[in-house]
N, C-alpha and C positions, 0 to 999 in steps of 0.2 A: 864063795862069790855067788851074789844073783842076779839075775837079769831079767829084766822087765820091758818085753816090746810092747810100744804104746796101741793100742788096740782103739777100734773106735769107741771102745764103751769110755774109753781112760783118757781119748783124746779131747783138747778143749780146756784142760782145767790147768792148774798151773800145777810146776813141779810140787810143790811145798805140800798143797792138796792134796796127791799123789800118794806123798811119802805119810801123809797122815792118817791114808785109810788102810797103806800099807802095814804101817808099821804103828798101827793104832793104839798100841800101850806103852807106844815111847813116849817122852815126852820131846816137847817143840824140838828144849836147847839140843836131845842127843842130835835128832837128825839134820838141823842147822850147824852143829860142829862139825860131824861129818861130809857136809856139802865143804866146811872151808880146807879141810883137810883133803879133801878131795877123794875119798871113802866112797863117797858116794858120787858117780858123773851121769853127765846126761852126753850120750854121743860121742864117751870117751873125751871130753870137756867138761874143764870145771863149772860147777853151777853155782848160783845165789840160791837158787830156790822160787824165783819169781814167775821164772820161764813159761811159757805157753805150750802146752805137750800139742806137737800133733801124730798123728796116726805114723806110724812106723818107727818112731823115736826109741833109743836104746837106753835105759835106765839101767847103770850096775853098782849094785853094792857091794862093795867090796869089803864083808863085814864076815867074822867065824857065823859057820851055821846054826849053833845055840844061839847066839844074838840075836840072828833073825828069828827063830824060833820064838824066842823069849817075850818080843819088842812085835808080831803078829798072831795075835788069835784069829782074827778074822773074823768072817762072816760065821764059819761053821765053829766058832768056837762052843768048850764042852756046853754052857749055859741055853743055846740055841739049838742040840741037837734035838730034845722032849718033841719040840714044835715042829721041825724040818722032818722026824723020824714018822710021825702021820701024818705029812702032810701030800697024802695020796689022793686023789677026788678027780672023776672028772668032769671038768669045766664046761659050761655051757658056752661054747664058742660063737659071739654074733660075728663077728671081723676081726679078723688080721695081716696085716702083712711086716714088712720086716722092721719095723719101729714102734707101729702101736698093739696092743691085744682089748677088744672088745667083748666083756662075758657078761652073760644073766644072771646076776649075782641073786643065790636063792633066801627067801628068809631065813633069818637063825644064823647067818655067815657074818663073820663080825669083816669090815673092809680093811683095818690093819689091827695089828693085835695090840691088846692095852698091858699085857703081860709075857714076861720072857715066855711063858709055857703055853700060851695061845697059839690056837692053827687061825689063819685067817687066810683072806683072799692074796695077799700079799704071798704068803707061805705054796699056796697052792697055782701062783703062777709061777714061782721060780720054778714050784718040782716040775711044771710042766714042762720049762722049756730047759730045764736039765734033763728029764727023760726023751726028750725030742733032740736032743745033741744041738740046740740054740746057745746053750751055754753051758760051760764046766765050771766046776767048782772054784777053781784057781781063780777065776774071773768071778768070783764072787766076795775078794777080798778089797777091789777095786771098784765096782761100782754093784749096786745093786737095783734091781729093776722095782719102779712101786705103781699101785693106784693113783689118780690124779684127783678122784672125787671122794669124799667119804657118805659112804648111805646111812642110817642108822643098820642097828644088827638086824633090825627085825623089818626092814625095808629091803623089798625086792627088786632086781631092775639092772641099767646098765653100769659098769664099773669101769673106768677106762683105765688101761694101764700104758708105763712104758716099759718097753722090751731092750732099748737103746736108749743112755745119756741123749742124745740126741731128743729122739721119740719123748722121751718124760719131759724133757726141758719145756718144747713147745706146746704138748700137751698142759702142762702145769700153765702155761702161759696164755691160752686159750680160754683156761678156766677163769681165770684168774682177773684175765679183764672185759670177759664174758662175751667175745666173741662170738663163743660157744654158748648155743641155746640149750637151755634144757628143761624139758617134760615132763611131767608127771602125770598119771595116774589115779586117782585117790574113788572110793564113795564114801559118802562122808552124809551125816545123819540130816534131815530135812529137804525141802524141796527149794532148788532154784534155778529158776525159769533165765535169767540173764546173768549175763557175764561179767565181771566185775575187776577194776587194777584195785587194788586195796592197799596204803603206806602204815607204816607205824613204827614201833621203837622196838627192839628185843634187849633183855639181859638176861644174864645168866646167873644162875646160883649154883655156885661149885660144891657145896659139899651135899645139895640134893639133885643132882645132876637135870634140875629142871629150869624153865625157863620163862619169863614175863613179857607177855606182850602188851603194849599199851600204845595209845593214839597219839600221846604226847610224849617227851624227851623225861628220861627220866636219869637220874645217875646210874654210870656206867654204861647207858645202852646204845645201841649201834641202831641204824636205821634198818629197817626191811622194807622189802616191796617183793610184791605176789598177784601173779595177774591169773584169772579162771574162767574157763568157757564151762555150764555143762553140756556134758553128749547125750545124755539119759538121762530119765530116771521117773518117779512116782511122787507123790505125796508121803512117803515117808523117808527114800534114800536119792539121793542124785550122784551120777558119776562122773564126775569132773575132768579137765583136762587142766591142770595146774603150770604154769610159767613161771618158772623159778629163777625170778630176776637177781637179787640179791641171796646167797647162798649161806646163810647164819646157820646155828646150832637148831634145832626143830624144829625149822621157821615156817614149814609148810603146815604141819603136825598143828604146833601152838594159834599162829596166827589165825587157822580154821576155827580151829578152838574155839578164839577170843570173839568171833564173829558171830558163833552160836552154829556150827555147823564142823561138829569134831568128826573127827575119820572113825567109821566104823571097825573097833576090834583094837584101838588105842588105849590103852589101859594105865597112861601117862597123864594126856591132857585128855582124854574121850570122856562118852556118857557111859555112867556103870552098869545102866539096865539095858541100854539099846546090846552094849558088848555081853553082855550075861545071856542075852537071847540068840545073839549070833554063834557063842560058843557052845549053848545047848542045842541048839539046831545044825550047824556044819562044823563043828569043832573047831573053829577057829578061836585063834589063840594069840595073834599079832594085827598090828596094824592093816588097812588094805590100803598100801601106798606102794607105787611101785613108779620105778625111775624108767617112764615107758619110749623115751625119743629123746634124740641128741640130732641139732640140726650144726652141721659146722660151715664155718666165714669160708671166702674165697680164700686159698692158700698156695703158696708154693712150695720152694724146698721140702722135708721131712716128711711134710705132713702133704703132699702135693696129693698122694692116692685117694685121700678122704676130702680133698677140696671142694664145696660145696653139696657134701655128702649128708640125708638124711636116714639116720642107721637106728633099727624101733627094738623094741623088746618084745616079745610075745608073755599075755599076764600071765601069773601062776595059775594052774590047771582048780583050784580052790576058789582063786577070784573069780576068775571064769564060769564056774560052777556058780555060785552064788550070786552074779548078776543074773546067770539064765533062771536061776527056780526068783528071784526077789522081779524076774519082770523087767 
């Protein structure tokens, strides 16, 4: 027999939910017969499956121990250890408290991983707050903690995570209906003196993982908007402060692009000789975009510590470098 007290990470979602992250290589029908059989109770009562967990609730299976074995790999199953076994780093901590984690994700850090054997920022929060005794393993078979924003790999800047079902839900929901402002970064090739909202279309081309921007509606494409102040700059580079209204696939990156004004050191949509001379001269080697400010809505519940909180990034010590010698 097991038992499972509902924890806040677990509270919220419904039984059936539950039993499926539980017993993640079962299929529906076992764990639905055993609810009718009564195998499986919620509170020492028989259940549907529908139920609404809240925090304290007793979930027991009364099922042989091989079973459960059998019907749970989990979270740390064999395929996931390659990733979780380096996944040691320490995080650039901007804010935390006990729902969200706020880090300076470096370039080259990919924000979730695209293959079982990737480390990513995902992989590198959970070690943290399992080495921090935030969370055990066991509690990783039930909910798992993620990123709310995705950067590209080679974008620097901030990464929001949830720590808590709770914390992720509204985080995700902040983004999502853009509540949540967010910032960028960028120098980006030519000079410009005035500010600008700019609309247009994006789509994507999946098997060259790039992207089309254009002024008009085209098939497939989803709309963007990008609004820019610059803070600096010269007659050959300007340093932008970018508003990242609508949130697409390299909407900042392309969109610059399409305007005639690509990001320095972009080697996707950029110019090849302005990048050819950046990398001979400070070895740069990635874009210089960086997710530099997160301004958040009034808020209560969850997220009540960060209500109308503006939380910035500090740029990499390279960009930094490179604005000071380019002036």
């Amino acid at each position: 027999m097991k038992e499972i007290i509902i924890s806040e990470n677990e509270a919220g979602q419904r039984l059936d939910k539950l039993l499926g992250k539980y017993l993640n290589e079962a299929p529906k029908s076992f764990f639905y017969k055993m609810l009718r059989k009564k195998n499986i109770v919620l509170n020492d009562k028989k259940a549907s499956g529908n139920e609404k967990l809240k925090m304290g609730d007793h979930v027991k299976l009364y099922l042989a121990d091989d079973t459960i074995q059998k019907f749970s790999s989990g979270y740390t199953e064999k395929s996931s250890l390659p990733a979780m076994a380096k996944a040691k780093k320490q995080l650039d901590i901007i804010y935390e408290d006990h729902h969200i984690l706020l880090i300076n994700k470096p370039s080259g850090m990919l924000s979730q991983k695209a293959a079982i054997t990737d480390v990513s920022a995902v992989e590198y929060v959970i070690q943290y707050l399992l080495d921090s005794g935030q969370m055990t393993e066991e509690e990783l078979s039930t909910f798992r903690p993620g990123v709310c924003n995705r950067l590209d790999r080679n974008t620097s800047g901030i990464l929001a995570a949830g720590k808590t079902l709770a914390g992720l839900q509204e985080l995700s929901r902040i983004f999502k209906d853009r509540s949540l402002h967010k910032y960028y970064r960028c120098l980006v090739k030519g000079s410009i003196k005035e500010g600008q909202h700019i609309c247009g279309y994006l789509v994507k081309d999946e098997k060259t993982n790039r992207v089309i921007v254009s002024k008009h509606p085209i098939k497939d494409s989803l709309p963007i908007e990008t609004s820019y102040q610059p803070v600096s700059g010269n007659d050959r580079v300007t340093l932008l402060e970018v508003h990242l209204i609508t949130g697409r696939t390299h909407q900042i990156r392309a969109h610059l692009a399409s305007i005639g004004h690509p990001i320095i050191g972009d080697y996707k949509y950029g110019d090849r000789k302005i990048n050819q001379y950046y990398k001979e001269k400070y070895g740069l080697t990635s874009q210089l975009l960086h997710a530099y400010r997160l301004e958040f809505p009034q808020m209560s519940g969850v997220l009540k510590a960060v209500s109308g909180m503006c939380v910035t990034a500090p740029l990499p010590a390279l960009f930094t470098k490179i604005l000071e010698k380019e002036g």
